[in-house]
N, C-alpha and C positions, 0 to 999 in steps of 0.2 A: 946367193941363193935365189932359184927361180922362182918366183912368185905365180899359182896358177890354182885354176877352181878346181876342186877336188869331191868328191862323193863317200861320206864316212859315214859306215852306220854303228852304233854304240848302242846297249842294251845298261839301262842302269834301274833303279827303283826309287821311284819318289811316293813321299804322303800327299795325299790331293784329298781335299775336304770334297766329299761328294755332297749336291743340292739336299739328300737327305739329313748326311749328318749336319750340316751348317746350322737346315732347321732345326736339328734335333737341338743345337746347342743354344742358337737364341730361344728356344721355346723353354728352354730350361731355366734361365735367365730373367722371363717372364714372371712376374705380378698377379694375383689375379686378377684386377684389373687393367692390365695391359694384355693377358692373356684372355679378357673378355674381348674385350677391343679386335684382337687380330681376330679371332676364330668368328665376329660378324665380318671381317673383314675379309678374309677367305670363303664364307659364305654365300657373296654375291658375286665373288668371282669364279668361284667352281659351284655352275649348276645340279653334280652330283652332291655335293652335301645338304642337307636340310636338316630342323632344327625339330626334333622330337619332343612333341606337347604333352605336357603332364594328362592331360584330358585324351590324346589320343590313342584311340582304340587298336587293337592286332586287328588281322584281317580276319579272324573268325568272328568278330565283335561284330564288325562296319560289314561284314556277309548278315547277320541277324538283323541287324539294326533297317539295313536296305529293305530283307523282307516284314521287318513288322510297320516300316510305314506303307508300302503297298498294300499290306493290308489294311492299316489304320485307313488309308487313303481311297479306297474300295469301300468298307463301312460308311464313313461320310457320304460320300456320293451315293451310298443306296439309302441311307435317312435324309440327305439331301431331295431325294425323288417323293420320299412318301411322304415328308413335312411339305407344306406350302408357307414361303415367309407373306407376314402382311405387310405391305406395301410401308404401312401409316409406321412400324417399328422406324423404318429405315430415315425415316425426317431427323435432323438434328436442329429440333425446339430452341433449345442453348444458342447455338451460333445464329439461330434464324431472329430473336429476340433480341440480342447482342448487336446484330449488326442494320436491322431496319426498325428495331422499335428502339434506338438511344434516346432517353429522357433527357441528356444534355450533358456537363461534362464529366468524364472517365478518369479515375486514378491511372496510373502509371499501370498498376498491375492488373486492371483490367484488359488493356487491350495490347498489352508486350508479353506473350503469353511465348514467344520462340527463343530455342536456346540461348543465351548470351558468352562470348567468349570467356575465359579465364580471366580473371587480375595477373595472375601468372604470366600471364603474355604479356602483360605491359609493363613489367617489372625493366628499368633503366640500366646501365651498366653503371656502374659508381664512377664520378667525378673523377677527372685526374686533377691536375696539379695547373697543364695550361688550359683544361679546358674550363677551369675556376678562374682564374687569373683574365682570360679570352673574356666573359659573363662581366668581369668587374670594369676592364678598359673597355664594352661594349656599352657601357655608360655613359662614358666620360666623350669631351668633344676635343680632339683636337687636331693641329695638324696632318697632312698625307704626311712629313718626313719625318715627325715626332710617333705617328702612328705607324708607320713602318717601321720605324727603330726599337717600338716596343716588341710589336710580332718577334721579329729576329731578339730580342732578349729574351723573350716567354721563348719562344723554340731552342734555347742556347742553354736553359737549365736542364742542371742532372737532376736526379731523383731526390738528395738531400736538399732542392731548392739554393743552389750556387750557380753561379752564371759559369760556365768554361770559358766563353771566346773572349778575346780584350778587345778595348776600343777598335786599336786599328785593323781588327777583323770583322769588327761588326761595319764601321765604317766603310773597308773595301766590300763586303756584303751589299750594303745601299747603292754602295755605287754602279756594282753590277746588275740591283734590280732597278736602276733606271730604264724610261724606255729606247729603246736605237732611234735614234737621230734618224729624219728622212732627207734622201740628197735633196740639191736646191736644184731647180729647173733649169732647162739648158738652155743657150739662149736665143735658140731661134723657134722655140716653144711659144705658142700664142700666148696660152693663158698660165699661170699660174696655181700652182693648190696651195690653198692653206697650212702653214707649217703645221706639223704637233706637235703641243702642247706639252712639255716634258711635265715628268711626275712633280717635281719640284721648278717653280717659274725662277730660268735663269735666261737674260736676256746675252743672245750670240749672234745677234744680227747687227752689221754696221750701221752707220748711221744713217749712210744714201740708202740703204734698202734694199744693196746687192748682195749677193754668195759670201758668205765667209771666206776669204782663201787658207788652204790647210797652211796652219802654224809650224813652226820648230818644234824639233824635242824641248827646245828651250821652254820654249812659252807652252807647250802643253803640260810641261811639269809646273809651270807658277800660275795654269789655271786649275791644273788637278790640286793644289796647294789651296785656292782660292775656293773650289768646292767642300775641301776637307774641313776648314772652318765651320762652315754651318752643320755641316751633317756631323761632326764632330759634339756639337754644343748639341746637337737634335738627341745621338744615342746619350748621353749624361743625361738627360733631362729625362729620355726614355727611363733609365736608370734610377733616378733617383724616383720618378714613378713608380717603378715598378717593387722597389724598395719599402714604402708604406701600404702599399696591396695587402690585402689579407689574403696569407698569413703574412705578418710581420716580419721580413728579414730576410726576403724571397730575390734575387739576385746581387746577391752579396759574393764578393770576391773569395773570402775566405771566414773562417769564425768570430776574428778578430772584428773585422768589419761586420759582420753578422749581428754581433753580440751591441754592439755599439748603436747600430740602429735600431735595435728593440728596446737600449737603455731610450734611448732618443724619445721614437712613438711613447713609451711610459711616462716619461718626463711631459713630455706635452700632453696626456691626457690628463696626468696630476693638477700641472698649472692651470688645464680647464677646470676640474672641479673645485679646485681652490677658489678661481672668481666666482664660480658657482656659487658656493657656501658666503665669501665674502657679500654678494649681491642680496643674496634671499637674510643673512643678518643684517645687512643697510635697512633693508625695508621693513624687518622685523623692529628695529630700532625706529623707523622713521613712523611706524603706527603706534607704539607705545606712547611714544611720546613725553612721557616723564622723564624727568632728568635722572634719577635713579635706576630706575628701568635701563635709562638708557646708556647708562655706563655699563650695568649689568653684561648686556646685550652687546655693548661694544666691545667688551674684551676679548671676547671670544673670538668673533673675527678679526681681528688685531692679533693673536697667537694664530691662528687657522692663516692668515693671509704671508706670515711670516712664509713659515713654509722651510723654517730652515733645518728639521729633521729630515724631510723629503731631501729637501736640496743635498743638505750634506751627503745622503744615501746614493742618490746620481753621481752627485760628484768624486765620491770615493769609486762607487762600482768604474766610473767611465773611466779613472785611473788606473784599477787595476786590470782591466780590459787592455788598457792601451799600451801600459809598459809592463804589468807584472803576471802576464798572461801563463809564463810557465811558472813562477812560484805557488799560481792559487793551482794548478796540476799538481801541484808537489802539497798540495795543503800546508806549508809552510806560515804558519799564520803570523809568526815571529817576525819573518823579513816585509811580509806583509803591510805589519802595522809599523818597521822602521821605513819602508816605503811610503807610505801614506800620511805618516804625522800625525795619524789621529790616533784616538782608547781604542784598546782590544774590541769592545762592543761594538764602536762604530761599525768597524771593519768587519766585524762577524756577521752585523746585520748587513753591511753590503755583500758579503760574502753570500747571505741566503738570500738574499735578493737578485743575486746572477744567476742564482742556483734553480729561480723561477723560470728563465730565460730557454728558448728553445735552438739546442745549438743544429736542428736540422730539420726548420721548417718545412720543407720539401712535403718531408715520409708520413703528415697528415692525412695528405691525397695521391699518397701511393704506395698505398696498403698492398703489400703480396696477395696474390692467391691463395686459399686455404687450400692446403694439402692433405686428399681423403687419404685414410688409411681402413683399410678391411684386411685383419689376419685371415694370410691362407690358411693357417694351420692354430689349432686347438689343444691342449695339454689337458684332457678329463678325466678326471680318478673316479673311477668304476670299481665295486668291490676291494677297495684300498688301493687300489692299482690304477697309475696313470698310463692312458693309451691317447696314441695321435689320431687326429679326425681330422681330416681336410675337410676345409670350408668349403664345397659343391654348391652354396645356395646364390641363386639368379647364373649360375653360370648354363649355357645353353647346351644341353644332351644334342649329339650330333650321330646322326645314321646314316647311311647312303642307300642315292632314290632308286628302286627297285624299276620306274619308269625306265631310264636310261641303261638298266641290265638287261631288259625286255630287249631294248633298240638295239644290242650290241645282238643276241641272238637271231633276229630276224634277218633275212637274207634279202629282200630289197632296201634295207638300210646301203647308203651307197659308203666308200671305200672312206672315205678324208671323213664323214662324221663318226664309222667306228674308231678310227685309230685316235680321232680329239675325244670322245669318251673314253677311250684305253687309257689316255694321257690323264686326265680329270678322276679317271678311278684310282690309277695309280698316287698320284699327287693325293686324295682325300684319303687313302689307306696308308700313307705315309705322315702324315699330320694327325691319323688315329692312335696312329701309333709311339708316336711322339707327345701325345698329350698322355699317353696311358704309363711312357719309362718317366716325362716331367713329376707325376704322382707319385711312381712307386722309389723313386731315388730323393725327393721330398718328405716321404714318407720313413724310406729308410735312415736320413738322416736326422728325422726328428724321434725317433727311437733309441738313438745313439744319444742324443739330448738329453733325451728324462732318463734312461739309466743313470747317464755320468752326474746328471743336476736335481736329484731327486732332492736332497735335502736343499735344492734352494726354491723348489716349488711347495715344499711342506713350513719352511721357517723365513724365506726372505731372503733378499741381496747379499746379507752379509754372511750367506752359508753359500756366496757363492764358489764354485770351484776352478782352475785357469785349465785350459780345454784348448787344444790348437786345432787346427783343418786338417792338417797330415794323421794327427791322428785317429780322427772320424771316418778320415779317408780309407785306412789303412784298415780300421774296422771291418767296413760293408766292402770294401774292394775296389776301389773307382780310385781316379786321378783325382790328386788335391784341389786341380781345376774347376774339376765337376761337384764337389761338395762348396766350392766357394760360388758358382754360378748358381747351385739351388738354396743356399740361403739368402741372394743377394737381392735387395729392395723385399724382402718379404718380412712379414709380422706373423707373430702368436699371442692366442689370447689364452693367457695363463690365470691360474687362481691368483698369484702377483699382480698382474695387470698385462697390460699390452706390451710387447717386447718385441725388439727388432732379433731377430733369428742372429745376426751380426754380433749380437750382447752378450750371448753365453761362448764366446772364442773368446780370449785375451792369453797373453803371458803369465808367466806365473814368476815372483822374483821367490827367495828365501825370506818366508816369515815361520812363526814360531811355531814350535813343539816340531821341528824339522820338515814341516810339509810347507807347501807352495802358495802366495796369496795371489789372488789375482789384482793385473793391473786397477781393475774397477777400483776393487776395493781400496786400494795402495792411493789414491787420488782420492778415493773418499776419505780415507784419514788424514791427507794432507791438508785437504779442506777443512776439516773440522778442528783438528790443529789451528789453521791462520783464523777461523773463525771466533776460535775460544781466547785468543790471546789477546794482550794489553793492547790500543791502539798509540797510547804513547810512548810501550816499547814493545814493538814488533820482534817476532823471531826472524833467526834470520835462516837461511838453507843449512848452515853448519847446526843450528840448534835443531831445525825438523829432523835433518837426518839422525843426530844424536837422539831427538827425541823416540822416532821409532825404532831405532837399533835397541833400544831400552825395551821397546816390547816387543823385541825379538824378532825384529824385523830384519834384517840386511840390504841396507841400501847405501847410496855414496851422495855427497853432494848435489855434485850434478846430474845424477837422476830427481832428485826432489829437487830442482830449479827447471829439468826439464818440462815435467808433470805442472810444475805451477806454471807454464808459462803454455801449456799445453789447453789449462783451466782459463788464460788470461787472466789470473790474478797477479796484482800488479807489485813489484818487488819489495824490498825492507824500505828503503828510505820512501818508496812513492805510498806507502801505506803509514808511516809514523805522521801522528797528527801530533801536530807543536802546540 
């Protein structure tokens, strides 16, 4: 077959999202607060839309308003002529008295009388985690290679305060922030420069005081070996610093170690107050001075110095930190306490004593962001009847400038700025329009809401009814796509409370008197089921499901295993307390 270039024309039909519809569909999609956001955002990029003031006037207004201040303006200047001002009004006595007769010194608010900025302004952005961390080792004094190894720790935590990197990457880290070696002088060079000075003083100069000559692979691997040692011992030490930092437990490998250093720091605050109390009772005893007294008095610190309830209490927790770390996950208190050796109490009270412990120091100082919520949309019962109201408030009324309609009709306007206003009208009549089907398909879908969910706006969650997309869809006329993009990220504020638009769609399985429960609901009564039940005999997924088949539910096992694991609540044997 001959291969050769050819010229084929073909006539087919394809969908192509035109720049109108695309916007139409993220503008649908839109918040009202992200749909606030874009529409200043479009705002200063197309000069034909402007942002219409609740205060501003029609043009018959601002036509009157022009002529009543030319006249106002007219009046003045002709009582301007017939009054004569006196000179002696026009003196300002106050500031003339203020500023050349001061009898001596001035309060603050005497003479700072000019606006002052907000506090508002100087409000900080909240602490993180290394720049608290950063504050605390900016205290302390120690070496450049110990202090380098701390930075790269503080930079190497995640957010629950755990370190990611291991040694031999924090150590190859140091290495690379060494600084480059400068060459050695050549030698028919007069003078010499002074070497520098590496970050850490490592002596590479022979002993006559000439050029190093480049080594082997060999020997640069048993001097890379011979660096690793120290910068090796530097990051540990960084580590074990960075470890007693408040908060407590903050570069720790994983829980295990976590948990161990915060039994530790407690241990050693104990044993300080212990000498504490032992010291302040010496000297209590050592002023009484009686012999009575001072048995009294000694006893006490003699029990207080023992210390062997404390002790014991470290000592059990530090055990079951280290080896029986998934039994106390399993609340298993039985194997617990044949692990430990000690009384069920012991162990109980070690047990709330770890339970004091913070398994993700981190997430102190690193709080999320608060996430606003403002419903677009409003459910108000008006003469017994609920109607939808879009929330329009601070959202900005938008018109197009009658300026640049003028520039379009005038005939020395030149050719390329009509057709960019042509392009800028068309574009703002296209996003007018877009924000007015966003409303009314919003609108029409939250009508379809309180018809189908009236009785769970009159009685609560548990009248509620299971409601899919297709069929709301199917309702008003629109693709399932478009009723799922105009309830998405949006809120209603119902007589209920606040609800995500997402909340009244769920499934429906078979519950009783032959109608449909919603999933919601189906999950609320599993919970309250595992809620209500023994904790030393837990139901198990075969008893839930039986249980609500009994109230006429129909469900199977593994739907109520799905749903609880859907809750995170955690299975039969991890909820049986021994």
């Amino acid at each position: 077959m001959l291969l050769q270039p050819k010229l084929n024309l073909k006539v087919s039909q394809r969908q192509v999202l035109t720049p109108g519809l695309v916007q139409m569909v993220s503008v649908l999609a839109l918040n009202k607060l992200e749909l606030r956001e874009m529409i200043n955002t479009e705002m200063v990029e197309n000069p034909v839309l402007e942002e219409l003031e609740e205060s501003a006037a029609t043009l018959e207004e601002r036509a009157g308003i022009e002529g009543d201040r030319e006249r106002s303006a007219e009046e003045v200047a002709a009582e301007g002529e017939r009054v004569e001002k006196d000179p002696f009004d026009e003196i300002d006595f106050g500031s003339y008295f203020q500023d050349y007769l001061d009898p001596g010194f001035r309060t603050t608010s005497n003479f700072e009388e000019y606006d002052k900025p907000s506090f508002e302004n100087f409000l900080s952005q909240p602490s993180t985690l290394s720049d608290h961390l950063a504050w605390q080792l900016g205290s302390l004094t120690l070496s450049p290679v110990v202090q380098a190894a701390t930075e790269l720790v503080v930079g190497n935590l995640n957010e629950d305060g755990y370190l990611t990197a291991t040694d031999e990457e924090l150590v190859a880290a140091l290495l690379q922030a060494r600084e480059p070696e400068r060459p050695e002088p050549i030698p028919f060079e007069r003078g010499t420069k002074a070497k520098a000075t590496p970050l850490w003083d490592k002596p590479e100069m022979c002993e006559n005081g000439a050029g190093a000559v480049q080594p082997e692979p060999l020997e640069l691997a048993a001097a890379a070996d011979e660096d690793m040692a120290p910068l090796l011992a530097a990051v540990r030490e960084a580590r074990a610093l960075v470890n007693f930092l408040d908060p407590v437990g903050v570069g720790a490998r994983d829980l295990r170690e976590c948990l161990l250093i915060q039994i530790c720091a407690q241990q050693g605050e104990a044993a300080i107050v212990l000498r504490r109390r032992q010291i302040v009772a010496a000297d209590a005893a050592a002023r009484n001075g009686a012999g009575g007294n001072e048995n009294h008095v000694g006893n006490e610190p003699a029990s207080v110095a023992d210390g062997s309830p404390q002790a014991d209490i470290f000592g059990i927790a530090t055990h079951i930190v280290t080896n029986c770390l998934p039994l106390l996950q399993k609340k298993d208190m039985r194997e617990l306490t044949r692990s430990c050796g000690r009384t069920p109490e012991e162990v109980a009270a070690a047990v709330e004593f770890i339970r004091t412990l913070d398994p993700r120091p981190g997430q102190r100082y690193n709080n999320s962001e608060t996430r606003l919520i403002e419903p677009d949309v409003a459910f108000v019962k008006r003469d017994d009847v609920y109607v939808v109201v879009m929330n329009e408030e601070d959202m900005p009324t938008l018109r197009l400038n009658q300026g640049y309609r003028k520039m379009l009709q005038q005939k020395q306007t030149e050719k390329e700025v009509k057709e960019y206003v042509k392009e800028r009208y068309k574009s703002a009549i296209q996003l007018l329009r877009n924000i007015e089907q966003r409303k009314n398909t919003i609108v029409r879908t939250c009508e379809v809401i309180v018809r189908r969910q009236t009785e769970f706006l009159e009685h609560g969650v548990n009248a509620l009814k299971p409601m899919m997309i297709k069929e709301v869809a199917e309702e008003i006329g629109v693709h399932p796509s478009t009723v799922s993009r105009a309830v998405a990220n949006k809120y209603v504020h119902t007589s209920q409370g606040v609800f995500e638009l997402r909340f009244f769609f769920s499934e429906g399985v078979n519950g009783p008197e032959g109608g449909d429960l919603p999933l919601v609901l189906l999950k609320r009564k599993v919970k309250k089921l595992i809620e209500e039940e023994d904790e030393r005999k837990p139901l198990t997924d075969d008893q839930l499901a039986a249980e609500l088949q009994r109230q006429g539910i129909q469900v199977t096992r593994r739907t109520v295993a799905k749903y609880r694991e859907d809750m995170q609540i955690p299975s039969t044997h991890q909820r049986r307390v021994r």
